[in-house]
C-alpha positions as CSV (number, residue, x, y, z in Angstrom):
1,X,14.7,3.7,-15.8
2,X,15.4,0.7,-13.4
3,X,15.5,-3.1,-14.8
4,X,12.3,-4.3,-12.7
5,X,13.9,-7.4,-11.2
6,X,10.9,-8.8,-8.7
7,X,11.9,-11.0,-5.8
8,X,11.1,-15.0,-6.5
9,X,10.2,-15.6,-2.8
10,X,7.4,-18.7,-2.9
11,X,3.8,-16.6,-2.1
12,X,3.5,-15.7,1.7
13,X,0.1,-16.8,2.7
14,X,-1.7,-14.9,5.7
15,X,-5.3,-17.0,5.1
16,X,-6.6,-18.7,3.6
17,X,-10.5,-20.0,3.2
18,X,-13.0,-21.1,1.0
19,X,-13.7,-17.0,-0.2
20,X,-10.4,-15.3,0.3
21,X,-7.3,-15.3,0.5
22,X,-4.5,-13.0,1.9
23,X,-0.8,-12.6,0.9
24,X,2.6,-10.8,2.0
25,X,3.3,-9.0,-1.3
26,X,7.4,-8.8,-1.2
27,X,9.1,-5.2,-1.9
28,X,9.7,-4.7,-5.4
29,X,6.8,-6.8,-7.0
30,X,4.1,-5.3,-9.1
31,X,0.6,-6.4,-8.0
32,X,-0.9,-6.7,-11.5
33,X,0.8,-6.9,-15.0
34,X,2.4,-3.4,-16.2
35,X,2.9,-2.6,-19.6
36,X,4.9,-4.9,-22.1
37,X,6.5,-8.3,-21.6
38,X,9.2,-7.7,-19.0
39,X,6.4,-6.3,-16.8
40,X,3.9,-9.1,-16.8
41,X,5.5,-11.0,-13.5
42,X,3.4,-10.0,-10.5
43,X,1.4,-11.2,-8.0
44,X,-2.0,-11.8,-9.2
45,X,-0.4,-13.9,-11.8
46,X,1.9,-15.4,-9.1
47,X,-1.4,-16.3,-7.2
48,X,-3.5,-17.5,-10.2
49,X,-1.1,-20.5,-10.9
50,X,-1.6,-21.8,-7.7
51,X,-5.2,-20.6,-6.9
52,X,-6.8,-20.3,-10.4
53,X,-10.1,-18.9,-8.8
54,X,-8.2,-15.6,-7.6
55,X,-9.9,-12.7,-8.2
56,X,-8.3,-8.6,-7.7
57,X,-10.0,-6.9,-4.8
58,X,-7.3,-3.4,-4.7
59,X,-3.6,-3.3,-5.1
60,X,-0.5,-1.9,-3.7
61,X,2.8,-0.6,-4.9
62,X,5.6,-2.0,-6.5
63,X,7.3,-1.1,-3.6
64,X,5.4,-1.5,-0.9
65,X,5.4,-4.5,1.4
66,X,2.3,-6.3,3.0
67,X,-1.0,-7.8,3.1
68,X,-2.7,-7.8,-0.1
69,X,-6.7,-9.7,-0.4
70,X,-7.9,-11.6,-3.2
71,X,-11.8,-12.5,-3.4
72,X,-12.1,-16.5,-4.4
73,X,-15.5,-16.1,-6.3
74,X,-17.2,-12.9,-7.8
75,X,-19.8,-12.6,-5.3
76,X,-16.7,-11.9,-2.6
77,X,-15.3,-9.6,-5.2
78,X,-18.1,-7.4,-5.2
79,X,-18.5,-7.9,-1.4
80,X,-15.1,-6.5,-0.8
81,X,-14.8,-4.4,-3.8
82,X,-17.7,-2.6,-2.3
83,X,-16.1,-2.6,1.1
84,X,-13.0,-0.9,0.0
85,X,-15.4,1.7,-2.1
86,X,-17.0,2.8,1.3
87,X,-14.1,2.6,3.1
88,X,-15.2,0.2,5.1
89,X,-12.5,-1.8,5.2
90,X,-9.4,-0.5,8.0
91,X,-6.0,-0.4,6.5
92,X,-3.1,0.4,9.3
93,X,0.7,0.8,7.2
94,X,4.1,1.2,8.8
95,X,6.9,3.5,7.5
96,X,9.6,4.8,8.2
97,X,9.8,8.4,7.4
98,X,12.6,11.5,7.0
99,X,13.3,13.8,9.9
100,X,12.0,13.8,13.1
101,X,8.1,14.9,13.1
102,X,7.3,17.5,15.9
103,X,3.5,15.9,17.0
104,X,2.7,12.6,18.3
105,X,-0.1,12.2,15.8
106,X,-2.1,14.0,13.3
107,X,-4.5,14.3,10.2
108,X,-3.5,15.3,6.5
109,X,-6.5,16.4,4.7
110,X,-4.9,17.6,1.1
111,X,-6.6,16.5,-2.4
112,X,-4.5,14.6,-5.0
113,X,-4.6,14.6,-8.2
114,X,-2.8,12.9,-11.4
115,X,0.8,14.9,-12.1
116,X,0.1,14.5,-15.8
117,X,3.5,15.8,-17.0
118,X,5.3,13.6,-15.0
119,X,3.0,10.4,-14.8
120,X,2.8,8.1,-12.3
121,X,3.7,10.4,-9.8
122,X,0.9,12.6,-8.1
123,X,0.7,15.6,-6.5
124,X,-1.1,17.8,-4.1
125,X,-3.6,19.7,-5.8
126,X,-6.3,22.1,-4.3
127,X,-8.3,23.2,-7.8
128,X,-8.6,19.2,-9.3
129,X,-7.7,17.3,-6.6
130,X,-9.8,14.2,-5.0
131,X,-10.3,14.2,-1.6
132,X,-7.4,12.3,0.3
133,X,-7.2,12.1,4.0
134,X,-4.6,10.6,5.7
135,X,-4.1,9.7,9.6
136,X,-0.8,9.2,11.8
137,X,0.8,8.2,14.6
138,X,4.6,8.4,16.2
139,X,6.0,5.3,17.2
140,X,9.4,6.1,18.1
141,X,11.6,8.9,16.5
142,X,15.7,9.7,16.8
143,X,16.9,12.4,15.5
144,X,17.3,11.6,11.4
145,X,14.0,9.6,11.2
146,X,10.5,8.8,12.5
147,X,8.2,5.8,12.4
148,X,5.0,6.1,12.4
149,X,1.8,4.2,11.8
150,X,-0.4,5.2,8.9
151,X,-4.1,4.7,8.4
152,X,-5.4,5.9,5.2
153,X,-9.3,7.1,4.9
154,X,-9.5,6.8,1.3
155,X,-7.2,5.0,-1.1
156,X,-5.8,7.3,-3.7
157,X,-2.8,6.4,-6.0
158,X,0.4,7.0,-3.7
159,X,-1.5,8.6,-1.0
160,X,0.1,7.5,1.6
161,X,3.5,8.3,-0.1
162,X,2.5,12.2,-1.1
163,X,1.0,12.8,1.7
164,X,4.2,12.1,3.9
165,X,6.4,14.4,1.3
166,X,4.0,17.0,1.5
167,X,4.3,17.6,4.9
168,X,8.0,16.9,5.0
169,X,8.7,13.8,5.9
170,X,9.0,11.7,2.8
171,X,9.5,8.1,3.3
172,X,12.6,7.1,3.1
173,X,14.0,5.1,0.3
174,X,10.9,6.6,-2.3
175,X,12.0,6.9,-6.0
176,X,9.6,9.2,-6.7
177,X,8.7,12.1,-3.7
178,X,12.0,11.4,-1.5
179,X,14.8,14.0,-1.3
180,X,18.5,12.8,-1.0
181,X,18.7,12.8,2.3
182,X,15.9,9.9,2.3
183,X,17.5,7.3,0.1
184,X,20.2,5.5,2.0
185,X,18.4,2.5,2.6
186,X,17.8,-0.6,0.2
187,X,14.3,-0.1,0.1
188,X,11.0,2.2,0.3
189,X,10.3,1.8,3.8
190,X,6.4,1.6,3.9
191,X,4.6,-1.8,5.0
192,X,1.1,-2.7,5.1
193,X,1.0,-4.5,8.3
194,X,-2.6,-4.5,8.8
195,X,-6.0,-5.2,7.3
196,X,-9.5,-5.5,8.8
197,X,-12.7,-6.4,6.2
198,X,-15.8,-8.1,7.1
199,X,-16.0,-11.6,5.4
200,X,-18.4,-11.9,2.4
201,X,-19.2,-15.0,4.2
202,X,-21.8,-13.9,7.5
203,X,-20.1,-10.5,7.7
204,X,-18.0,-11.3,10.9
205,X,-14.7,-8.8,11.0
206,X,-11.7,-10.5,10.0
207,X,-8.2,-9.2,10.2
208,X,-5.2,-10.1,8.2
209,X,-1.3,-9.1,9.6
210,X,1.9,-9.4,7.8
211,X,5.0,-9.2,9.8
212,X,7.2,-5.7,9.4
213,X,10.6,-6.3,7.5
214,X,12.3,-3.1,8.7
């Protein structure tokens, strides 16, 4: 088990306005409490202290990077809550993934359910699996790794990050679905660089970018 030591970079605001707000979560910082005191830095609680009205919309990773939304009042909670439920809202990722993929781009359509033996981790599952459907594109490729951009349809727990190892191409630097090959780098290499929700506030489409650190 790893000592979970968080970055202490000051918060990374993308937006801010008078319903949400939008943050660069760092690498290696839990979005919401885990269990036990050593776990209770993250980044809701990082947000609350300096915007007390914060509310949880989703979350991401420990380890991954990128924009994160929080709702400012409970009637944009709902608002976006629902928008993430309909999969409304349009979430574009960037990794960096083992091996050299043979396509340009493609669809994963494989179910995932809870690994229960070996919780957190997930796994491909055809018989209680929940429908998962991933979408992806080359960048550029050499000949030990590709990048690619990743847009989720629905938002199960790790998709992204089983999805890749199931066809593969694990991203490199993951803990948990990575082979040996994929772990000389400092970090898991997948980034949410962009998010697209319609503003509780007249419905107009607003986007939200976080620079990619790798």
């Amino acid at each position: 088990m790893t000592v979970y030591s968080p970055p202490l970079d000051p918060l990374d605001i993308v937006h801010l306005d008078h319903e949400l707000l939008a943050v660069n979560k760092p690498s290696g910082l839990l979005s919401v409490p885990g269990k036990g005191p050593m776990l209770s830095d993250c980044l809701i609680s990082r947000v609350k202290k300096e915007y007390p009205k914060a509310l949880l919309v989703h979350r991401l990773d420990r380890d991954t990077s990128g924009v994160m939304v929080f709702a400012l009042s409970s009637y944009s909670q709902r608002h976006l809550g629902l928008q993430f439920e309909k999969r409304q809202s349009q979430k574009t990722y960037i990794a960096r993934i083992w091996g050299q993929v043979c396509d340009n781009k493609g669809m994963i359509d494989l179910p995932i359910a809870v690994d229960w033996p070996n919780r957190p981790m997930q796994m491909v599952c055809h018989d209680t699996g929940r429908a998962a459907i991933t979408h992806w594109e080359m960048i550029k490729r050499n000949i030990t790794e590709t990048r690619v951009k990743l847009r989720p349809e629905t938002g199960r727990s790790h998709q992204l990050r089983v999805h890749m190892m199931a066809i593969g191409h694990p991203i490199l630097g993951d803990p948990l679905y990575g082979i040996s090959e994929s772990q000389n780098v400092n970090r898991l290499m997948l980034h949410s660089h962009r998010l697209r929700v319609r503003h509780p506030d007249g419905g107009e489409m607003i986007e939200f970018r976080a620079k990619i650190p790798f």
